[in-house]
Backbone as ProteinMPNN parsed JSONL, in Angstrom:
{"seq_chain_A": "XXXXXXXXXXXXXXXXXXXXXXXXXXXXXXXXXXXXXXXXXXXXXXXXXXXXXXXXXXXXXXXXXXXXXXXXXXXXXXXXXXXXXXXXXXXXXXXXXXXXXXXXXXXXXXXXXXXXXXXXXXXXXXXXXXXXXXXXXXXXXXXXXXXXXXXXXXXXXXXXXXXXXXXXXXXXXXXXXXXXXXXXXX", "coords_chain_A": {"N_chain_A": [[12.573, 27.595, 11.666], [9.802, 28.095, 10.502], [6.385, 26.783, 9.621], [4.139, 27.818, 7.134], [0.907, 28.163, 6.114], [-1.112, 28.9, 3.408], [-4.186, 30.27, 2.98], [-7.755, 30.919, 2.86], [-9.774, 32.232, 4.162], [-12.059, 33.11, 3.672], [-13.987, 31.544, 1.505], [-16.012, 30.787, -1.143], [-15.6, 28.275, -2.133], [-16.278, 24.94, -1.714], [-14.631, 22.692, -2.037], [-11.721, 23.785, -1.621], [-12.182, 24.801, 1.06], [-12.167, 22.359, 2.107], [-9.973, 20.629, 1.111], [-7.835, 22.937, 2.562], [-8.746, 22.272, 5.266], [-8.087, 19.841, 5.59], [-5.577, 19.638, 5.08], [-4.413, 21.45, 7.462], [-5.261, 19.921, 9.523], [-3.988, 17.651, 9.295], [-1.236, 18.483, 9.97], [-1.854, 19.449, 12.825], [-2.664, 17.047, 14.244], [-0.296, 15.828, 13.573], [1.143, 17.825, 15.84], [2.818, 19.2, 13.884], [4.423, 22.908, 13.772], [2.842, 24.943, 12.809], [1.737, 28.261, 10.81], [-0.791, 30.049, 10.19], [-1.938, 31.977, 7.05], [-3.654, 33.934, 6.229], [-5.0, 34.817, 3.178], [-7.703, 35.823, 2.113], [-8.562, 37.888, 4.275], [-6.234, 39.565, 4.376], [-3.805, 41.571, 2.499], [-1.738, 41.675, 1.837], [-0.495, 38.974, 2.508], [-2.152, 38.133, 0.413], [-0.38, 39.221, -1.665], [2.36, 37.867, -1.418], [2.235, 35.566, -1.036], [0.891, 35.108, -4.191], [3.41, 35.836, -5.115], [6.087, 34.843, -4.847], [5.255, 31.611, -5.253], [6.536, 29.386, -7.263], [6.749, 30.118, -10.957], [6.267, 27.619, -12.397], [5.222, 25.991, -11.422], [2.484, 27.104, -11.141], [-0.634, 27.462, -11.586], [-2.564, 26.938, -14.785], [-4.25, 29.344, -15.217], [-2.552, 31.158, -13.983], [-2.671, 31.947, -11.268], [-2.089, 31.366, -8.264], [-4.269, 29.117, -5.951], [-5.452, 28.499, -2.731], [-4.976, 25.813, -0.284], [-1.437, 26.771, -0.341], [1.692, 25.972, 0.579], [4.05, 27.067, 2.204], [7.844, 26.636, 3.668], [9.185, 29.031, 5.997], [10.794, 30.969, 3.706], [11.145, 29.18, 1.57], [9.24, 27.452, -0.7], [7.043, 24.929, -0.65], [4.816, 22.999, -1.937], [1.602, 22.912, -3.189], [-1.442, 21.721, -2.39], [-2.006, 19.088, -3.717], [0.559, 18.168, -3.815], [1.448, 18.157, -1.114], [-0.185, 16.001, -0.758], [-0.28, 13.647, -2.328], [2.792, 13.703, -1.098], [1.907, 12.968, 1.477], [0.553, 10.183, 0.925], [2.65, 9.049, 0.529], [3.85, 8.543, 2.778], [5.699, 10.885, 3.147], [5.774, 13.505, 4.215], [7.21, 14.974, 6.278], [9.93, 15.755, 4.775], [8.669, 17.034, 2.66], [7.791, 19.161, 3.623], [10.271, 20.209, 4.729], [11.268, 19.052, 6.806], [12.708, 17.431, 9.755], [12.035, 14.015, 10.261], [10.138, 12.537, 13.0], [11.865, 10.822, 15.324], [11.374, 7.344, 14.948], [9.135, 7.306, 13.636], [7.296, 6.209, 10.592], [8.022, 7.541, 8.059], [11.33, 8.434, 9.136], [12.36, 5.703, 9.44], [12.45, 4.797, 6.985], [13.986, 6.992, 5.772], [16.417, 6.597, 7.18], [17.023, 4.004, 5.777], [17.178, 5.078, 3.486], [19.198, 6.6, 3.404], [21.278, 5.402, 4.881], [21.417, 2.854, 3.307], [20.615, 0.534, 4.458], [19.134, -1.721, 6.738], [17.952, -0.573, 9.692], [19.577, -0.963, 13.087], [17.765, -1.776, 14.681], [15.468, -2.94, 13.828], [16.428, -5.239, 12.525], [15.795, -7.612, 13.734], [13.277, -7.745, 13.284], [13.018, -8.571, 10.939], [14.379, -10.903, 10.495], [12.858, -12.306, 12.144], [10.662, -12.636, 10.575], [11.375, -14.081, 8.164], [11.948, -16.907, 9.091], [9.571, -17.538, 9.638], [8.308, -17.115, 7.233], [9.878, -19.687, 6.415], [8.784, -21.741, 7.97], [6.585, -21.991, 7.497], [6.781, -22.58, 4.587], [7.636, -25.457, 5.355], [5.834, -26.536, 6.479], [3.485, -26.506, 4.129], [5.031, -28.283, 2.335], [4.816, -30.94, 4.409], [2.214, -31.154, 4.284], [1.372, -31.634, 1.339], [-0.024, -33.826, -0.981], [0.599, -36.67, -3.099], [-0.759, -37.192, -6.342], [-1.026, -39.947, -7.0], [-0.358, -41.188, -4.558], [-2.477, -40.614, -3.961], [-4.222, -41.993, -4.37], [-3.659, -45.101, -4.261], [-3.823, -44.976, -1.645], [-6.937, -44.625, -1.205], [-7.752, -47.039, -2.566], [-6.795, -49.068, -0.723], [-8.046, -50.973, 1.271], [-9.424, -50.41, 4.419], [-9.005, -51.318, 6.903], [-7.068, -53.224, 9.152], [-6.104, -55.86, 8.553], [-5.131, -56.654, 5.395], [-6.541, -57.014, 2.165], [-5.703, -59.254, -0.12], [-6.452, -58.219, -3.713], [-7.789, -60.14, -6.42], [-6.539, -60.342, -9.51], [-7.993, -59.006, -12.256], [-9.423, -60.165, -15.123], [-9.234, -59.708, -18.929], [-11.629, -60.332, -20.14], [-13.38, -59.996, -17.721], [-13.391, -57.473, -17.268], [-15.686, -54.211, -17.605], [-16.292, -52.34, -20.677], [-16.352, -49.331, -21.882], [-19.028, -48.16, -23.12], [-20.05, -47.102, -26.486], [-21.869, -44.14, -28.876], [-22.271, -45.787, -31.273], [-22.162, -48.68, -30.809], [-24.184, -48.26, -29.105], [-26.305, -48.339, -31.499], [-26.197, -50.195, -33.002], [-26.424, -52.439, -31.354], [-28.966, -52.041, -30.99], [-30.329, -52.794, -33.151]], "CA_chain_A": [[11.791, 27.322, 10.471], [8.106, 28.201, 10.137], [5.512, 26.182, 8.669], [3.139, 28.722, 6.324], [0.004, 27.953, 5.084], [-1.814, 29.778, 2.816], [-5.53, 29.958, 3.505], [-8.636, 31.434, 2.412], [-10.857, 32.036, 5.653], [-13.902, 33.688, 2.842], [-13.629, 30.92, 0.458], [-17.056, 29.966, -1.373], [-15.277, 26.538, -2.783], [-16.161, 23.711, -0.385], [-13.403, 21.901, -1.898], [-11.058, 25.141, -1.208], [-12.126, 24.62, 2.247], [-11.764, 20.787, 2.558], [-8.423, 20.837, 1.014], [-7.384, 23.5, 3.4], [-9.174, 21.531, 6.824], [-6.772, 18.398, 5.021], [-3.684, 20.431, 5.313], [-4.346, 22.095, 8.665], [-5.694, 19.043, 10.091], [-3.33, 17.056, 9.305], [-1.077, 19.459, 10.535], [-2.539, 19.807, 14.112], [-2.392, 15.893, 14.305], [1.117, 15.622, 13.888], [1.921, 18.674, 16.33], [4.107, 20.422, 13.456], [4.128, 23.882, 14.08], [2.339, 25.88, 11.49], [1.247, 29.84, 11.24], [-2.289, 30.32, 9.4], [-1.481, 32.817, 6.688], [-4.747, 34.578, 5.303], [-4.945, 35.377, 1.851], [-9.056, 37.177, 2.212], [-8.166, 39.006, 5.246], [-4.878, 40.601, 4.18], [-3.75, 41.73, 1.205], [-0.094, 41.434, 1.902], [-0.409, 37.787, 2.351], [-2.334, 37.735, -0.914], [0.362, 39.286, -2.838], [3.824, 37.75, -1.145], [1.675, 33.94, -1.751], [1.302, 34.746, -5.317], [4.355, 36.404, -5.897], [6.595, 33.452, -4.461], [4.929, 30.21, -5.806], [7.262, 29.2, -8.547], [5.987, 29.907, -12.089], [6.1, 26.036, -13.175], [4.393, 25.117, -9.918], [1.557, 27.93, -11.286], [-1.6, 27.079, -12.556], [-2.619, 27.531, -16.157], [-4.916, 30.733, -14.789], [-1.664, 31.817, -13.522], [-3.265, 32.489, -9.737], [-2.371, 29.912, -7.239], [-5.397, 28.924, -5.164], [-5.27, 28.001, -1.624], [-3.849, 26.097, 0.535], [0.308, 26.839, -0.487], [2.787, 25.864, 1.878], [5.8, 27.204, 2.571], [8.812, 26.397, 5.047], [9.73, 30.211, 6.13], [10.297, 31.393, 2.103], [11.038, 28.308, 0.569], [8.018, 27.127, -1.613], [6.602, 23.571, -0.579], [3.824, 22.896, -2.716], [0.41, 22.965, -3.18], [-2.358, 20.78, -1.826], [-1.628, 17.995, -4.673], [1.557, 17.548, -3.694], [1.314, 17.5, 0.133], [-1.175, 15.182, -0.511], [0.927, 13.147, -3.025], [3.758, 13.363, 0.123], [1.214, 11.905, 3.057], [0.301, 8.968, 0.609], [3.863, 8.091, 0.532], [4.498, 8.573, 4.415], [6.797, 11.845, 2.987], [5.059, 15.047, 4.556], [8.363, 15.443, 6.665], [10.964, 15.602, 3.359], [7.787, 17.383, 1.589], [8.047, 20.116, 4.564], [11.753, 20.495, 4.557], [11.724, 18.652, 8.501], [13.324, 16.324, 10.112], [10.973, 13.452, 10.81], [10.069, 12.673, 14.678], [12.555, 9.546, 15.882], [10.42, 6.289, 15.071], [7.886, 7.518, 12.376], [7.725, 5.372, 8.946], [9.287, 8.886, 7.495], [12.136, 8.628, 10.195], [12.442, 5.063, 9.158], [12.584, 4.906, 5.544], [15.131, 8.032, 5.796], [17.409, 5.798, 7.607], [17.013, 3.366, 5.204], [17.773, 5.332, 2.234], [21.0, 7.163, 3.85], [22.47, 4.044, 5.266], [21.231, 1.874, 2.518], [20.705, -0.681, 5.197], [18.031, -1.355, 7.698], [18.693, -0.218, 11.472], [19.501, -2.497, 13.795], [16.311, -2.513, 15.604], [14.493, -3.73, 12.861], [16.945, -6.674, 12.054], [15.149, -8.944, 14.545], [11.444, -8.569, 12.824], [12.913, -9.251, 9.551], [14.373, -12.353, 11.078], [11.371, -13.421, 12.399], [9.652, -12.948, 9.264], [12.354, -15.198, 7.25], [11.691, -17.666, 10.219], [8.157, -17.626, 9.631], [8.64, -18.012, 5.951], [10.932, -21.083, 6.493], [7.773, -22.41, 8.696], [5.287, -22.135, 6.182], [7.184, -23.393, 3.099], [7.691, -26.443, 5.532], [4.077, -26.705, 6.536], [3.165, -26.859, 2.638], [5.182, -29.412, 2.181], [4.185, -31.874, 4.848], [0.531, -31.329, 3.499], [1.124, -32.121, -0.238], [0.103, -35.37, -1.452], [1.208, -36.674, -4.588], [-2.023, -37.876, -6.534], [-0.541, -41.1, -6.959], [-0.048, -41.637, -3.361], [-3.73, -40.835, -3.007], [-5.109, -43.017, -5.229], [-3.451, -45.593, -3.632], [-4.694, -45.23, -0.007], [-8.202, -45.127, -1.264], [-8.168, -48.416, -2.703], [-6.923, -49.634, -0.021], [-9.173, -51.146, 2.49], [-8.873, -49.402, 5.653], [-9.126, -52.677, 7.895], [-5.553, -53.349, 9.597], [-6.239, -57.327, 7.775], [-5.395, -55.963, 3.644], [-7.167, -58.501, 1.695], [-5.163, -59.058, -1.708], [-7.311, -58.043, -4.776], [-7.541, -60.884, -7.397], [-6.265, -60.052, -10.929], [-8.901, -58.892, -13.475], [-8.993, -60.334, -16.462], [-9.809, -58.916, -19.725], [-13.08, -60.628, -20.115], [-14.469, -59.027, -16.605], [-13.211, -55.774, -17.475], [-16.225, -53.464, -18.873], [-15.756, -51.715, -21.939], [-17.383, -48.381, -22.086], [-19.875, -48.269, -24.616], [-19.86, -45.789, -27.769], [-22.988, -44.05, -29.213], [-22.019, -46.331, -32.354], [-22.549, -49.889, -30.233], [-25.5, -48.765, -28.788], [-26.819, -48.032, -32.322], [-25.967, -51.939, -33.513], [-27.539, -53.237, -30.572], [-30.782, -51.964, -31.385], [-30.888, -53.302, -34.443]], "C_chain_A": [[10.32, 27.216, 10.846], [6.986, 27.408, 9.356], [4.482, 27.521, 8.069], [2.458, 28.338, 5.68], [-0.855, 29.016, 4.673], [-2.912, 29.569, 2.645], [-6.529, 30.933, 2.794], [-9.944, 31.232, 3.133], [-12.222, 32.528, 4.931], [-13.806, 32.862, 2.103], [-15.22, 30.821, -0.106], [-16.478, 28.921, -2.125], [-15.098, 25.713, -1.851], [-14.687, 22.737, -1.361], [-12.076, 22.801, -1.61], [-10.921, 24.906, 0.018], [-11.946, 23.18, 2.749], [-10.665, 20.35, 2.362], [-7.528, 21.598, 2.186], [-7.546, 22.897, 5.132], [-8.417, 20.176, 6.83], [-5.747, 18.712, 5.919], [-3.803, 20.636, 7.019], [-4.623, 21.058, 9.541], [-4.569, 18.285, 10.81], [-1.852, 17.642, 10.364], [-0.635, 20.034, 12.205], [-2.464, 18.358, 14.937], [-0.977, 15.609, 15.023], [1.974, 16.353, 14.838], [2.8, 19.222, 15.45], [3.372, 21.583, 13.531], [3.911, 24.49, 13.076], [1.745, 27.289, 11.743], [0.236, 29.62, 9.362], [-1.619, 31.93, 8.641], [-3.182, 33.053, 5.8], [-4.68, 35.423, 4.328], [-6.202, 36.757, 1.615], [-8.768, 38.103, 3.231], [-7.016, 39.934, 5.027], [-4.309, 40.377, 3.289], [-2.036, 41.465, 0.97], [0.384, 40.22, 1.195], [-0.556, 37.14, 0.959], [-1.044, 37.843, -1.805], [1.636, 38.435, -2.177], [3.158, 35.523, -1.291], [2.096, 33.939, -3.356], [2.5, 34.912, -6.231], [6.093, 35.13, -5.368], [6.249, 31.652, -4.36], [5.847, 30.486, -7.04], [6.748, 29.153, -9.836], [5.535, 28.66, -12.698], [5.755, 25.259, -12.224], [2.771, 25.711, -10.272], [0.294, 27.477, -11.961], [-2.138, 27.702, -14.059], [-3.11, 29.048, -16.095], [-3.521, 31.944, -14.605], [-1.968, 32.145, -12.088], [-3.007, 31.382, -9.07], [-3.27, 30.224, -6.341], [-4.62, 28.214, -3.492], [-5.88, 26.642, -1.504], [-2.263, 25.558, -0.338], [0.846, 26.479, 0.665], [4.056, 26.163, 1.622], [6.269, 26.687, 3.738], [9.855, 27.671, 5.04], [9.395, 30.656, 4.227], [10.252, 30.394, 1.465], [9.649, 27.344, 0.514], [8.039, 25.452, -1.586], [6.143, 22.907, -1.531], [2.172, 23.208, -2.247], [-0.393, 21.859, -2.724], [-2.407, 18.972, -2.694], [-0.303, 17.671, -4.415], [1.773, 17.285, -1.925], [0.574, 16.467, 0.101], [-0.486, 13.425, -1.071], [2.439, 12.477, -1.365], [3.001, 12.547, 1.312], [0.995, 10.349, 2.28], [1.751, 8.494, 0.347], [5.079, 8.31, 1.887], [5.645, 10.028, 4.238], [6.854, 13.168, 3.343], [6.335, 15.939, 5.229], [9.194, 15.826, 5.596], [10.183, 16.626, 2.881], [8.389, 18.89, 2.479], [8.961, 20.938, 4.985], [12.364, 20.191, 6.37], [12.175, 17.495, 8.626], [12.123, 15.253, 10.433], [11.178, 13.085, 12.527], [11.059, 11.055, 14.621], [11.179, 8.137, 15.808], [8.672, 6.328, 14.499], [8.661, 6.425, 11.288], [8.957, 6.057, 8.15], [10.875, 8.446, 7.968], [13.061, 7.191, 9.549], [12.695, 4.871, 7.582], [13.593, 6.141, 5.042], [16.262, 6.845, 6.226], [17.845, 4.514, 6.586], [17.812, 3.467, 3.924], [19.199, 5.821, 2.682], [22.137, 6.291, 4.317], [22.264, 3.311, 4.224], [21.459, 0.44, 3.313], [19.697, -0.7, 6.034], [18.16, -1.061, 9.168], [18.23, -1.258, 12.131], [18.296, -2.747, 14.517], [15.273, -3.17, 14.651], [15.157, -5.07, 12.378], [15.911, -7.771, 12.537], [13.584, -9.073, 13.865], [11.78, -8.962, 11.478], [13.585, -10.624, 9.507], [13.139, -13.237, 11.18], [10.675, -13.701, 11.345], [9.942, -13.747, 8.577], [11.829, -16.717, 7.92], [10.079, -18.105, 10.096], [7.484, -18.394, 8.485], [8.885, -19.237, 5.53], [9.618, -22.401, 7.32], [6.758, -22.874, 7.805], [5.339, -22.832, 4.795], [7.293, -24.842, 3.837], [6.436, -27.303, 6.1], [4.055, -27.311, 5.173], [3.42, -28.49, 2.596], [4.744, -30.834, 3.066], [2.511, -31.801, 4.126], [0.935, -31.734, 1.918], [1.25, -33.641, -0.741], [-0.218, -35.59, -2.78], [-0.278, -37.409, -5.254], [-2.252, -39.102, -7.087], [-0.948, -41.95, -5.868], [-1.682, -41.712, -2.819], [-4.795, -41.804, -3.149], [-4.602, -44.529, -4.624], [-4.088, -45.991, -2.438], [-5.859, -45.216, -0.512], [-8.704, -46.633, -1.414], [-8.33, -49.048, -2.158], [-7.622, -49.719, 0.922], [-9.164, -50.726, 4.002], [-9.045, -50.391, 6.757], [-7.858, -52.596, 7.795], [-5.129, -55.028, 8.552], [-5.858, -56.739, 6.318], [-5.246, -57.268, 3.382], [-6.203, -58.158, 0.083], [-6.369, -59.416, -2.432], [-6.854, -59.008, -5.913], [-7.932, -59.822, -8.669], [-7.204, -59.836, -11.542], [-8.93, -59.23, -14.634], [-9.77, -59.535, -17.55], [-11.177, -59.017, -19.852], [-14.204, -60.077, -19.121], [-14.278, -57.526, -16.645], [-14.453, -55.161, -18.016], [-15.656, -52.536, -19.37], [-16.538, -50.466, -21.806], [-18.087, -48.373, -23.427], [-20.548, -47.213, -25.165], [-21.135, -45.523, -28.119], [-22.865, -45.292, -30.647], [-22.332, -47.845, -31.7], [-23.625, -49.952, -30.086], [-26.539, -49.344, -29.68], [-26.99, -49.598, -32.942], [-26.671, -52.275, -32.457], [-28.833, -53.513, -30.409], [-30.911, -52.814, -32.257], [-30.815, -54.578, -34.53]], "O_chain_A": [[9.823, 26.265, 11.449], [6.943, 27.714, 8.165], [4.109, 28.238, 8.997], [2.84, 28.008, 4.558], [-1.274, 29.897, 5.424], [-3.064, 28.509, 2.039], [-6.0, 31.8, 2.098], [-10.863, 30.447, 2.9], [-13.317, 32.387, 5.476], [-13.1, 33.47, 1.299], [-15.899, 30.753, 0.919], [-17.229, 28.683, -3.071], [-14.067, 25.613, -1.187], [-13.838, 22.191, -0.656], [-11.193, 22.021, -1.253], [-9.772, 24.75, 0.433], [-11.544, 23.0, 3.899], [-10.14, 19.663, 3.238], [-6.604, 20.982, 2.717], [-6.694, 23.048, 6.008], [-8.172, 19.527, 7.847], [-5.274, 18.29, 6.974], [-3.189, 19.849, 7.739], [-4.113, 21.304, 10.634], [-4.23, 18.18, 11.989], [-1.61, 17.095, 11.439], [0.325, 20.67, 12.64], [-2.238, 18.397, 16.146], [-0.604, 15.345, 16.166], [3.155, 16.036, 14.98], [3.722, 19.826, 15.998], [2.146, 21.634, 13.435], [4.852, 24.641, 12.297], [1.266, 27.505, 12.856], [0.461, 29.291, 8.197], [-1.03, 32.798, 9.286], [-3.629, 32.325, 4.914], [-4.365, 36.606, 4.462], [-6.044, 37.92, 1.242], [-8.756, 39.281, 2.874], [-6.983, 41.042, 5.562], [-4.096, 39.211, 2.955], [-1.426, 41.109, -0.038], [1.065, 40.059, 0.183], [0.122, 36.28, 0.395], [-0.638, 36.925, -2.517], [2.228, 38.345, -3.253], [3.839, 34.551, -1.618], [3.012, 33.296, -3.869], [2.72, 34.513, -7.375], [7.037, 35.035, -6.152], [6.779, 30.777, -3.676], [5.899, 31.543, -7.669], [6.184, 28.083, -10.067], [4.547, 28.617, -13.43], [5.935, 24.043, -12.159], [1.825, 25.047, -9.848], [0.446, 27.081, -13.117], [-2.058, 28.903, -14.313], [-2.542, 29.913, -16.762], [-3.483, 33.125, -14.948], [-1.088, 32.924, -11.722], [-3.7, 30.386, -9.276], [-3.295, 31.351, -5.847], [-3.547, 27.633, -3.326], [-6.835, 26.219, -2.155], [-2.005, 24.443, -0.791], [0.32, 26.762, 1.742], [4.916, 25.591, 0.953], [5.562, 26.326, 4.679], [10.937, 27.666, 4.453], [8.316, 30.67, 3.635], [9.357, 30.368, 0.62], [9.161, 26.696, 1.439], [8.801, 24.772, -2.273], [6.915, 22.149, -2.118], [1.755, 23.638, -1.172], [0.274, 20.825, -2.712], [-2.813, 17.939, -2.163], [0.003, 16.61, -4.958], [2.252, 16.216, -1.546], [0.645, 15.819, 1.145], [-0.309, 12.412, -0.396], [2.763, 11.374, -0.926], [3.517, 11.623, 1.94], [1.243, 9.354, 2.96], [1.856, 7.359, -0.119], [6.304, 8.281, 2.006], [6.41, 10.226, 5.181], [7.728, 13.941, 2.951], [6.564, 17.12, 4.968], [8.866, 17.013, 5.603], [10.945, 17.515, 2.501], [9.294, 19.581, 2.011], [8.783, 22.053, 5.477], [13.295, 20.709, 6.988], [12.098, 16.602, 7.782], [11.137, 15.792, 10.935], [12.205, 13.337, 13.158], [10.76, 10.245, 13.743], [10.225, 8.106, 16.585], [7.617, 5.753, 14.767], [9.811, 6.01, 11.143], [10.068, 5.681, 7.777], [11.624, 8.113, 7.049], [14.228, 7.363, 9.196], [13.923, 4.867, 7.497], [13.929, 6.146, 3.858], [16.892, 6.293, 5.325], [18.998, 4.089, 6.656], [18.611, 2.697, 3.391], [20.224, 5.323, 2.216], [23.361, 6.372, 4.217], [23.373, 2.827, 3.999], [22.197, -0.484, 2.974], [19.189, 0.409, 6.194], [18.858, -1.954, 9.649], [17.282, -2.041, 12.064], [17.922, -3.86, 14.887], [14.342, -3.889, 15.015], [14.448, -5.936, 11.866], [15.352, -8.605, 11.825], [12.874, -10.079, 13.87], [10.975, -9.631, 10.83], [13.37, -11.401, 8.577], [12.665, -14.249, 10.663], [10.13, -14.783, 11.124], [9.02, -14.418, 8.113], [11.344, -17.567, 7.173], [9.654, -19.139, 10.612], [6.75, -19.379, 8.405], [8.358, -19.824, 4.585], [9.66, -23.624, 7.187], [6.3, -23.988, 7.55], [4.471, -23.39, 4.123], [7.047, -25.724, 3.015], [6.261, -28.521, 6.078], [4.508, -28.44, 4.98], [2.678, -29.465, 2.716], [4.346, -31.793, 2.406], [1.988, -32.71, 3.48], [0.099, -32.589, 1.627], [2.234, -34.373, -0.855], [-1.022, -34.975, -3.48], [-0.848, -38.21, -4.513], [-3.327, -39.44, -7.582], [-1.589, -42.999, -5.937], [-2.15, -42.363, -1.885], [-5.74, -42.231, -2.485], [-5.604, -45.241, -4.56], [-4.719, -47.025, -2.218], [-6.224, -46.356, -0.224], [-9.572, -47.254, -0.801], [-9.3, -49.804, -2.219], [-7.944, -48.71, 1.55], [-8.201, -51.323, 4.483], [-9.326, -49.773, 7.784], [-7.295, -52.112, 6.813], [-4.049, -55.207, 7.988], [-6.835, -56.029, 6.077], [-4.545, -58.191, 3.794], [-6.123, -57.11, -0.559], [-7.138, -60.345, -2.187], [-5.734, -58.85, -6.399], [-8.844, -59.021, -8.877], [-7.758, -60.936, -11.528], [-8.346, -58.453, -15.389], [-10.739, -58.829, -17.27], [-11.918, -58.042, -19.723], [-15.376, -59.796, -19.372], [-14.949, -56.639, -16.116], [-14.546, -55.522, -19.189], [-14.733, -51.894, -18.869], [-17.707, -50.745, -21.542], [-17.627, -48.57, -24.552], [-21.401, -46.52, -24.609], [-21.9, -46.447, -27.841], [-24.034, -45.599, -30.879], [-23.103, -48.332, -32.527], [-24.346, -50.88, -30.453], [-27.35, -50.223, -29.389], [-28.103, -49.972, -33.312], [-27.855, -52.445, -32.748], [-29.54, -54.439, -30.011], [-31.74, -53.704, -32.073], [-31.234, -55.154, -35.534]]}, "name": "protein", "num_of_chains": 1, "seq": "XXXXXXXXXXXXXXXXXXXXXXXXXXXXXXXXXXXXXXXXXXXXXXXXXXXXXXXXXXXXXXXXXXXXXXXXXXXXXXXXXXXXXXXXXXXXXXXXXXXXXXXXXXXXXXXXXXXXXXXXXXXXXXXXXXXXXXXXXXXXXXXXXXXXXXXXXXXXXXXXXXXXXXXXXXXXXXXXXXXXXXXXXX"}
């Protein structure tokens, strides 16, 4: 299986060409093996590109623009959907490849086909539970009830605690209303 991209080495659309330096980049990164397929240089290419993109993959113009990807004949997508596939770790699946042993891809495959997580990953989602279980018990030693705090302030922080005589109503002040002040003047 072949990777095929479809290219446009005369392009005047800098986004034409930044899309395409995406793809190929990306590409070149990962070591998958890809073959540069030129659409301006050879006319072949041009026609067996447009004549194998899927009509309901086609743009309204009807012309697909570069870069296409195929895997051998079968029809990948276009630069919106590889792109679409890398933001969700899926370029392998998108590609029609296996992912490399110990990619996210690779990982998240395993995931969905077993519907379970592989055993080498049990132990960090342990730890993480473990971590969890640490932190919810943190919290709680820190939370003080605002009862409890009002309390310790009052109290006098000397080891001696002096008992506070009773208040009576008469030493209590009263807060005083704009309506008191107003009588007092007068």
């Amino acid at each position: 299986m072949v990777i095929k991209v479809f290219i446009a080495s005369q392009s005047g659309s800098t986004a034409i060409k930044k899309k395409q330096q995406d793809v190929l980049g990306f590409l070149e990164a990962n070591k998958i093996e890809f073959k540069e397929m030129d659409i301006a240089a050879n006319e072949d290419n041009r026609k067996w590109m447009r004549e194998n993109v899927p009509g309901e993959k086609r743009p309204q113009n009807g012309i697909p623009l570069p870069p296409q990807i195929f895997n051998d004949e079968l029809y990948c997508g276009d630069f919106e959907a590889f792109f679409n596939a890398k933001e969700d770790n899926g370029v392998y699946a998108f590609l029609g490849l296996a992912p490399p042993p110990g990619s996210k891809e690779a990982h998240q495959a395993a995931i969905i086909q077993n519907g379970e997580v592989p055993e080498s990953d049990k132990g960090d989602l342990e730890n993480i539970g473990e971590n969890e279980a640490e932190k919810d018990e943190e919290s709680v030693h820190q939370t003080v009830e605002p009862e409890e705090a009002a309390k310790e302030e009052e109290q006098p922080e000397s080891e001696e605690k002096e008992e506070a005589e009773p208040v009576t109503e008469d030493e209590e002040e009263q807060p005083v209303t704009e309506d008191e002040d107003e009588v007092d003047e007068s």
